[in-house]
C-alpha positions in Angstrom: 99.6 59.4 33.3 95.2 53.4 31.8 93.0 56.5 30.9 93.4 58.6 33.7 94.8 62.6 34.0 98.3 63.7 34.8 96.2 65.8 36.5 93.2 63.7 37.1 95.0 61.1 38.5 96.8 63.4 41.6 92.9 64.0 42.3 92.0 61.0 42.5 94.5 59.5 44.7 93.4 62.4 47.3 89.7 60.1 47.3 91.4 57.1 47.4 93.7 58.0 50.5 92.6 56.4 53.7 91.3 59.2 56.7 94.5 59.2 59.1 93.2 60.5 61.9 94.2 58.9 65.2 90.8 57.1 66.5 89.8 57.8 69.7 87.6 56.0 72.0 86.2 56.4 75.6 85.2 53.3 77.8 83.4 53.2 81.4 85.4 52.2 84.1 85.0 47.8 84.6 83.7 47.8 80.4 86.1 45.9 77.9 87.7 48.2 75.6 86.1 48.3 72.2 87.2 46.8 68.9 89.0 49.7 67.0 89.2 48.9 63.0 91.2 50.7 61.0 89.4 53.1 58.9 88.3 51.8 55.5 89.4 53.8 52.7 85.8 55.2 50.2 85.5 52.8 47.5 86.5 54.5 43.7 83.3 54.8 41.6 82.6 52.6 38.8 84.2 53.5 35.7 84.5 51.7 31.9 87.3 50.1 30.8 89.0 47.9 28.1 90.1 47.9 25.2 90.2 51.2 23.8 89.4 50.9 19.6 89.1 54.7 19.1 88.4 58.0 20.2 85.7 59.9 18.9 85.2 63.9 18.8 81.8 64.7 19.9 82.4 68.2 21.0 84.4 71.6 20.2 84.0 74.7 22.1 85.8 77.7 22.8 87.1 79.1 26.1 89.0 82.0 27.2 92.4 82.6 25.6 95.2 80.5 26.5 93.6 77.3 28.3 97.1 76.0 29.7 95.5 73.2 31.6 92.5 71.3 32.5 91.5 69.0 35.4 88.2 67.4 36.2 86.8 67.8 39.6 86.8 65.0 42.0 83.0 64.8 42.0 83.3 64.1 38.0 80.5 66.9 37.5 82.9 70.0 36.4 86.1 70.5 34.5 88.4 73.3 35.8 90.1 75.2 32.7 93.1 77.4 33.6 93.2 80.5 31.2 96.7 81.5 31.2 96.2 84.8 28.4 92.6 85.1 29.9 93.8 85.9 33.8 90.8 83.7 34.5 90.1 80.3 35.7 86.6 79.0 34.1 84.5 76.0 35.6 82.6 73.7 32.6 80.1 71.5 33.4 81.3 68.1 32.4 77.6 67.0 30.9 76.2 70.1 29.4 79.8 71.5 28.2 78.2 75.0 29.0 80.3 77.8 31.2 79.6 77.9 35.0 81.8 80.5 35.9 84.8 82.7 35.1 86.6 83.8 38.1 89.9 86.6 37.5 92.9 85.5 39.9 95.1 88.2 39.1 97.4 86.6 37.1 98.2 84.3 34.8 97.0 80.9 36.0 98.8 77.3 34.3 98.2 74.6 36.1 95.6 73.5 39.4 94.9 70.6 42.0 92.2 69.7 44.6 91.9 69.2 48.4 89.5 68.4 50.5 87.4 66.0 48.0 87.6 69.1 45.5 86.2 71.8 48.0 89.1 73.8 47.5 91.0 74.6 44.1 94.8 75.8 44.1 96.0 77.7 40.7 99.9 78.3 39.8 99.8 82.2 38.7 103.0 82.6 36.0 103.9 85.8 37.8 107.2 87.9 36.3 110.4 85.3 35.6 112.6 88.0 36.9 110.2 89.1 39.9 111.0 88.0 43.4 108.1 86.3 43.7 105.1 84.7 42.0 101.5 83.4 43.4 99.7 80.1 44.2 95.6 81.5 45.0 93.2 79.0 46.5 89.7 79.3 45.1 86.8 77.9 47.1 84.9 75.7 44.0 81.2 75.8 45.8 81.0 80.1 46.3 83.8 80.4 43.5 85.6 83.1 45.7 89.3 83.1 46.1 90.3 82.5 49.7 93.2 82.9 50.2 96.8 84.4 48.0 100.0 82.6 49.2 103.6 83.2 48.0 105.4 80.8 46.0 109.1 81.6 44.2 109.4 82.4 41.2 106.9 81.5 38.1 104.8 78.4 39.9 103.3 75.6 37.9 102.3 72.5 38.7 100.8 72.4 42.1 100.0 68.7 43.7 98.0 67.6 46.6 99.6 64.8 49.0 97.0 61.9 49.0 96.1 62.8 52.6 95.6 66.1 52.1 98.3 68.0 53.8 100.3 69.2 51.7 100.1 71.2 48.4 103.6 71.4 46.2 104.4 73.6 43.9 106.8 73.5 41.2 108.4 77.1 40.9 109.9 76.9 37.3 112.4 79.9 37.8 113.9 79.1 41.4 114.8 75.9 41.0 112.2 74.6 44.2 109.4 73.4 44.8 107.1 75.3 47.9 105.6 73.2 50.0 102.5 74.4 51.5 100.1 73.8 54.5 97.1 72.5 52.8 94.7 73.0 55.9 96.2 76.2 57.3 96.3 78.1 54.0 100.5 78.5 54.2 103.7 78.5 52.9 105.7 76.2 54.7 109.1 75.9 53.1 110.7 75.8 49.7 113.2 73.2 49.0 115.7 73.3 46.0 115.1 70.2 43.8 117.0 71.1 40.5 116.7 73.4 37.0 113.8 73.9 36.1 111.5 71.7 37.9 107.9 71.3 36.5 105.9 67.8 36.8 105.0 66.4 40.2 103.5 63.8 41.8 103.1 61.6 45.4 103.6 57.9 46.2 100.6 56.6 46.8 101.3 56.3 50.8 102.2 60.0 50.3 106.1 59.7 52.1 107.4 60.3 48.9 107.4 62.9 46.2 108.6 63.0 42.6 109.6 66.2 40.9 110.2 66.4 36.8 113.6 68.2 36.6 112.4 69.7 32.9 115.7 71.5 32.6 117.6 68.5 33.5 117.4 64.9 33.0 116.2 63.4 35.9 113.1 63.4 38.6 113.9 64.7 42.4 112.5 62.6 45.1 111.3 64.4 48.3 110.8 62.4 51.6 107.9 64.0 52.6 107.4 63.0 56.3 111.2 63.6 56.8 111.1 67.7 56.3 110.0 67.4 53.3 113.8 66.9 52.1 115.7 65.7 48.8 117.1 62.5 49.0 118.2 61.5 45.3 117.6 61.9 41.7 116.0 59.0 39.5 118.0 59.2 36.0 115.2 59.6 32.9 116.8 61.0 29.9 117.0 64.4 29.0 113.6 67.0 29.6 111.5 65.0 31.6 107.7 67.3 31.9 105.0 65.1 33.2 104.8 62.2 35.7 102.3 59.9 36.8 102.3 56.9 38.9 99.6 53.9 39.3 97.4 53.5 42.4 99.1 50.7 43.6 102.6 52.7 43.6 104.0 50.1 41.4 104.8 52.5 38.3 106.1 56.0 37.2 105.3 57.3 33.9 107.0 60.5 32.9 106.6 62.6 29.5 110.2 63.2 27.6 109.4 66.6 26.0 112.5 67.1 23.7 112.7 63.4 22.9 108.8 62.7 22.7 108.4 59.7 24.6 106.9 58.2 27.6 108.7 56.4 29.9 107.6 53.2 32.1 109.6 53.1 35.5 109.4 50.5 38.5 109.3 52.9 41.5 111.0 49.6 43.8 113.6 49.4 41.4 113.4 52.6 39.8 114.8 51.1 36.2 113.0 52.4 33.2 110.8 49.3 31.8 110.4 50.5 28.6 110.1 53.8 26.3 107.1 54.5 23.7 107.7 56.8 21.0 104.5 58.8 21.1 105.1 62.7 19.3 106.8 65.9 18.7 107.0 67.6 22.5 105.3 65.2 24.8 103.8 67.5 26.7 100.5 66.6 29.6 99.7 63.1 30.0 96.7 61.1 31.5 95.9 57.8 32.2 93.3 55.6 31.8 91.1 54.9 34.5 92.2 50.9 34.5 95.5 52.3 34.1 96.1 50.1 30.7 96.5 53.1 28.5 98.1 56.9 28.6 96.6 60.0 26.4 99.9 62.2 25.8 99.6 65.4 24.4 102.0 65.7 20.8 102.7 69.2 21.4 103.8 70.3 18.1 102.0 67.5 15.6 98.4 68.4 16.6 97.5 65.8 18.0 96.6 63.1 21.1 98.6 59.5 21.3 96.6 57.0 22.8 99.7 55.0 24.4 99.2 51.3 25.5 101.1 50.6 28.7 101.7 47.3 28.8 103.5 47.0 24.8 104.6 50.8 25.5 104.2 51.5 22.4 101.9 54.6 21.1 98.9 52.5 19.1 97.6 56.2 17.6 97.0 59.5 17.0 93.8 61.8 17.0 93.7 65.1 15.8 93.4 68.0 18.0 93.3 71.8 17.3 97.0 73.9 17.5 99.0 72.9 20.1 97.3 70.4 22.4 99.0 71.4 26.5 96.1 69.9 28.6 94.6 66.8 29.0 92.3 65.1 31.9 90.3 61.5 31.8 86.9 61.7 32.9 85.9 59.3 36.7 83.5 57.3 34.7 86.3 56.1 31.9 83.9 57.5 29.1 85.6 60.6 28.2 88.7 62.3 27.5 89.0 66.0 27.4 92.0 68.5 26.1 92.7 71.8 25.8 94.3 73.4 22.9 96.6 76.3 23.5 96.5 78.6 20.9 93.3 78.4 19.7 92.1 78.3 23.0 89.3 75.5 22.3 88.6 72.3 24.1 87.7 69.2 22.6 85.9 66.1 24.5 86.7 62.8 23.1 84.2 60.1 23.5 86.5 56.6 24.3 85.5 53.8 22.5 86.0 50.1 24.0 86.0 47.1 21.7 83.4 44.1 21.8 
């Protein structure tokens, strides 16, 4: 979802994503027109990578109540926690582990992504399953003021960026939809029914496609983006699909089985499952490594984080976490792994160990 975040890796596609803006150019009359180049994509940061031999706790510390999720910043300097019993968001500085800020949304926030190179934060607020609408607040991470307070449907979670930026989708859990939102205009465009219980989501890397977990179902939804944002089909995965991923080169899906515990390996050209690793009890949020070799999955209900190798798909261990691990997000430089626990409401930064 390797080492990199389910929700990590959205955010980092968004840097990746080449600027596709039209390029414009003026020329004197009787002058040859210039060369244009394309626009070169930013270059990803260095990171570590390898083969992982352990992971090794070096530190615990407590957060507000209910820490649903977790995603590191762009920028790699803060990890945003989202307090779902806290009604509170709280930003953790990735190298001190000390508390920055906790900002109330008014609500019950689950899950969060990044646009504009992480200048802007967008939370999922829970809301009332039998209201007629829940919330999706946009939180501006240098003044750590909320901006803006958009409708979704009914009981949002995960929220996505598109890898250029335009578009935020949320997954509304009670509505059967997804909203699509106008990233840069601060509004709701559309929803779009995808299926029961829709919950994971994530964008091709070229960002014309979209791929929605169907939780209460057993497939993903895939959304043409640039065509009205419209379903086209369903991609079969086996019964309570959660969590997907997909590589930077677009080759691969990964997608969390929740009932089953496993982790599937899909080829997005062929979309055939490649193989199935039995990880734990309630695969819940998965990350991948930054080389993409291995996946952290979060055993919901053994206590505990699989370190999955992609290639064998085969889960290669287990390291203990507090109650119910939810959240999990793979820190830019490939050293560190971080997960929240639910009921405890802890976190707990693993240290990733390469052999020699």
């Amino acid at each position: 979802m390797p080492l990199k975040i389910f929700s990590v890796v959205l955010a980092t596609f968004s840097l990746l994503a080449p600027n596709c803006s039209d390029a414009r150019t003026t020329t004197e009359p009787g002058k040859p027109e210039p060369v244009v180049t394309a626009p070169v994509a930013p270059v990803a940061p260095p990171h570590q990578s390898g083969p992982i031999s352990a992971l090794t706790l070096v530190k615990k510390f407590s957060v507000p109540a209910g820490p649903k999720s977790l995603r590191v910043l762009p920028d790699g300097k803060r990890v945003m926690v989202n307090n779902l019993y806290g009604y509170q968001v709280t930003f953790v500085d990735a190298q001190t582990y000390q508390i920055l800020k906790k900002i109330p949304v008014g609500g019950e926030p689950v899950e969060c992504t990044f646009t504009q190179n992480g200048k802007f934060a967008w939370v999922s607020l829970y809301g009332h399953e039998r209201g007629p609408d829940s919330f999706v607040v946009v939180i501006n991470t240098e003044t750590y003021q909320i901006v803006a307070r958009l409708k979704a449907q009914r009981v949002p979670k995960v929220v996505a960026e598109s890898p250029d930026g335009k578009w935020v989708y949320a997954a509304n859990w009670s509505s059967d939809s997804i909203t699509v939102f106008d990233a840069e205009k601060f509004e709701r465009v559309k929803d779009v029914p995808v299926g029961h219980v829709p919950r994971g989501i994530c964008f091709s890397p070229d960002g014309k496609l979209a791929y929605i977990c169907i939780m209460g179902g057993h497939s993903l939804a895939v959304i043409d983006v640039n065509d009205g944002h419209k379903k086209i089909k369903d991609i079969e995965t086996g019964y309570n699909p959660r969590h997907v991923c997909v590589t930077k080169d677009g080759k691969f899906l990964y997608v969390a089985l929740n009932a089953s515990g496993q982790l599937l390996k899909i080829d997005r050209a062929t979309e055939q499952i490649l193989g199935r690793a039995k990880t734990g009890t309630q695969a819940r949020s998965t990350s991948l490594s930054m080389d993409e070799k291995y996946a952290f999955v979060c055993n919901y209900e053994d206590n505990n984080l699989g370190l999955v190798d992609l290639e064998q798909m085969k889960q290669l261990s287990t390291f203990p976490t507090d109650v119910h691990p939810i959240g999990v997000t793979t820190m830019p430089d490939g050293q560190y792994v971080w997960v929240s626990n639910y009921r405890p409401s802890t976190i707990y930064v693993y240290k990733i160990e390469y052999a020699k």
